[in-house]
N, C-alpha and C positions, 0 to 999 in steps of 0.2 A: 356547542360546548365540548372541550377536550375530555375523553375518557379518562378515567382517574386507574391505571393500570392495577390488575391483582391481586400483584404482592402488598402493592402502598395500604390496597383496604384490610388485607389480613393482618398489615402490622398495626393497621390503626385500632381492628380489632379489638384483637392479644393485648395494647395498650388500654382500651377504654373497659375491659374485664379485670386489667391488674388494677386500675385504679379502682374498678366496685371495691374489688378485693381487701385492698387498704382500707377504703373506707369502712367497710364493715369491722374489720377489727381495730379498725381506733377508734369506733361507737365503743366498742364491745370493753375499752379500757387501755389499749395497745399502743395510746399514742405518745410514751412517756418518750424524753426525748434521751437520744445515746449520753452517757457520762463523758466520751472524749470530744463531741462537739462541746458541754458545756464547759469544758478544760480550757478548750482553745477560747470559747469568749471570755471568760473571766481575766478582768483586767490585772494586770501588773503588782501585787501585794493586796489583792483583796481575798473576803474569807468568805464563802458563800453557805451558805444556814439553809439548811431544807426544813420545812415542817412536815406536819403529820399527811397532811395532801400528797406532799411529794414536790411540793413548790422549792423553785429556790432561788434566791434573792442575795446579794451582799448584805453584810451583816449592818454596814450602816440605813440601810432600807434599800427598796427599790429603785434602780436604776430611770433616769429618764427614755420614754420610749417603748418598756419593757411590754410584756404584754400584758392578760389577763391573772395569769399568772406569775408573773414577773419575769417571763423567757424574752431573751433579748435574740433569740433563732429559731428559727421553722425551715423544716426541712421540705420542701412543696414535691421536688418527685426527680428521679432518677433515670434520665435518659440513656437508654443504651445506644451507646456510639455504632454507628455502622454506616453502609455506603448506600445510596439513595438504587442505583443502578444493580440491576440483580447480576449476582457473579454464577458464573456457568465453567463446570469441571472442564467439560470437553472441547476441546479448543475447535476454532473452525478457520476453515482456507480463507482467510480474509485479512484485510489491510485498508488500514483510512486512505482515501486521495490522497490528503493532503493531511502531512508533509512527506510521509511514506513515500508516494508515488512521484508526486511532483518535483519533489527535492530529487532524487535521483533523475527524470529525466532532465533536468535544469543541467545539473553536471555532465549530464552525456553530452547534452547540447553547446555545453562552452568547448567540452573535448574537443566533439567534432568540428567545430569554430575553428579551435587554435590549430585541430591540423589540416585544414583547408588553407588557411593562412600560411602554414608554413611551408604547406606543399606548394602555391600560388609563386610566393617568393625565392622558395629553390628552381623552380620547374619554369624555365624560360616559353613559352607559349605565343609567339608573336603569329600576326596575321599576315596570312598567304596572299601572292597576288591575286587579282582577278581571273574567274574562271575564262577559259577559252574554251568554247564549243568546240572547232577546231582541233585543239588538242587535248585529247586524253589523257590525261596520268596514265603509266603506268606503274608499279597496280594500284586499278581504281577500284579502292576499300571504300566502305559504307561508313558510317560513324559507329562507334566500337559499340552499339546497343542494338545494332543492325547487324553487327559482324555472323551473331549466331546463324541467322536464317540465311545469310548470303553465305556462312558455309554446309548450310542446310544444300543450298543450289547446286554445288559441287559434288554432291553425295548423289541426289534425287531427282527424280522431275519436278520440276517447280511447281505442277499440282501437286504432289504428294509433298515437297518442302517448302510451300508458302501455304496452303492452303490446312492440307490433311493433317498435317504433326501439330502444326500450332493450333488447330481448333481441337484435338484431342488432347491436350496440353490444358488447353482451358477448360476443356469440359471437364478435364478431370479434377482441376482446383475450385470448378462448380460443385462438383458433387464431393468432394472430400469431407466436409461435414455431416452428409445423409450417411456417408460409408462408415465412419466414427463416430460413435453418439454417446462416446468417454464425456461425464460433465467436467472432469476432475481440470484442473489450470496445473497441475504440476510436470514439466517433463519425462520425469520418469513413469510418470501415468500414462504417455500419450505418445508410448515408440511405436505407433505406425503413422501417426501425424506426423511426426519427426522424422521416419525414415523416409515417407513422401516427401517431404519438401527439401529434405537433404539431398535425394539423389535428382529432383528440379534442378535446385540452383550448382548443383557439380554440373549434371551435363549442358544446362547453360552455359558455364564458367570454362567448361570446358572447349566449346565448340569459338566463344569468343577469342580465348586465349592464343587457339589456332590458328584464327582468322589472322588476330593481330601480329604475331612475332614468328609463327609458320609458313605467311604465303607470301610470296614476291614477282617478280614481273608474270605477268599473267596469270598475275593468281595463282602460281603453281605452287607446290611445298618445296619447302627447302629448310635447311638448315641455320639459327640467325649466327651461333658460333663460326659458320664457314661466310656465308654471303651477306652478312649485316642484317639489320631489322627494318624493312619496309612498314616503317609505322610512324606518325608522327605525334606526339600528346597537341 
């Protein structure tokens, strides 16, 4: 059986104590009815005659219907309007899935759509011949998500640039959470999360960027304004 919340019983309360309350004094005599309800029932040119009770009726007798009294209205009880769900001053860091969430990334997702398509359709991309063992490209680039660590190799010993940086790299996006233990989702709450992964993805970006428009025949640096761009999309 569902738990019946709180607030619902305290208001059913408050409700089943105002009604003792009524009742009690319209035992007690209190339950004469208001003069502008009986305004609004009275029909169209009639004249209503109270007796000494306090009854009242139109003057040609009682109405069909009417009551014990001749009231042709009863007034049963006075609900106060309000909202079932209890409202809370203090507002909190939250947002429904849906349509909040969803609906935005829906939109990011057609964005990204349309400029893949568009980029797809400007950006000529055709397929290379067949590789030749035999002969090498030169220079022979990695695919541009490879490019970092192969300009890792330039720099390092390939223990220390395939091995040492990229598992120190990861451990560190292991443990970035145990070093942070901010609950808060707002950015401005969480500038060393942000500083972390901002200078990640620069010196990634960075290191690829070099690979691709920086190095030319043997992989050496050069300039692409002087000697072109050894790069192909």
């Amino acid at each position: 059986m569902t738990e019946i919340p709180e607030h619902l019983l305290k208001r059913a309360q408050a409700a089943r104590d105002k009604a003792a309350g009524a009742d009690a004094s319209a035992s007690s005599g209190g339950d004469r009815i208001p003069d502008d309800v009986l305004d609004r029932s009275k029909p169209a040119g009639a004249v209503l005659v109270a007796d000494r009770g306090g009854a009242v009726a139109p003057a040609g007798g009682v109405p069909v219907g009417a009551g014990p009294d001749g009231h042709t209205h009863r007034l049963l009880t006075v609900v106060k309007s309000g909202s079932i769900q209890e409202a809370k001053s203090v507002p909190i860091d939250k947002v429904h899935t849906w349509p909040h969430l969803l609906a935005v990334e829906f939109v990011a997702a057609l964005a990204c759509l349309a400029a893949l398509f568009v980029f797809s359709w400007v950006v000529n991309a055709p397929l290379l011949r067949a590789a030749d063992f035999n002969a090498t490209p030169n220079p022979s680039k990695a695919p541009w998500y490879f490019l970092g660590l192969q300009e890792l190799l330039t720099m390092f010993h390939p223990m220390i640039a395939g091995v040492t940086l990229p598992g120190v790299g990861l451990l560190a996006l292991v443990l970035a959470p145990y070093l942070d233990r901010n609950a808060s989702n707002r950015p401005e709450d969480r500038k060393f999360m942000t500083s972390m992964m901002t200078m990640f993805l620069m010196f990634w970006a960075v290191l690829v960027i070099i690979g691709s428009f920086f190095r030319g025949p043997g992989f050496n640096f050069i300039f692409p304004w002087q000697d072109g761009i050894f790069f192909e999309l």
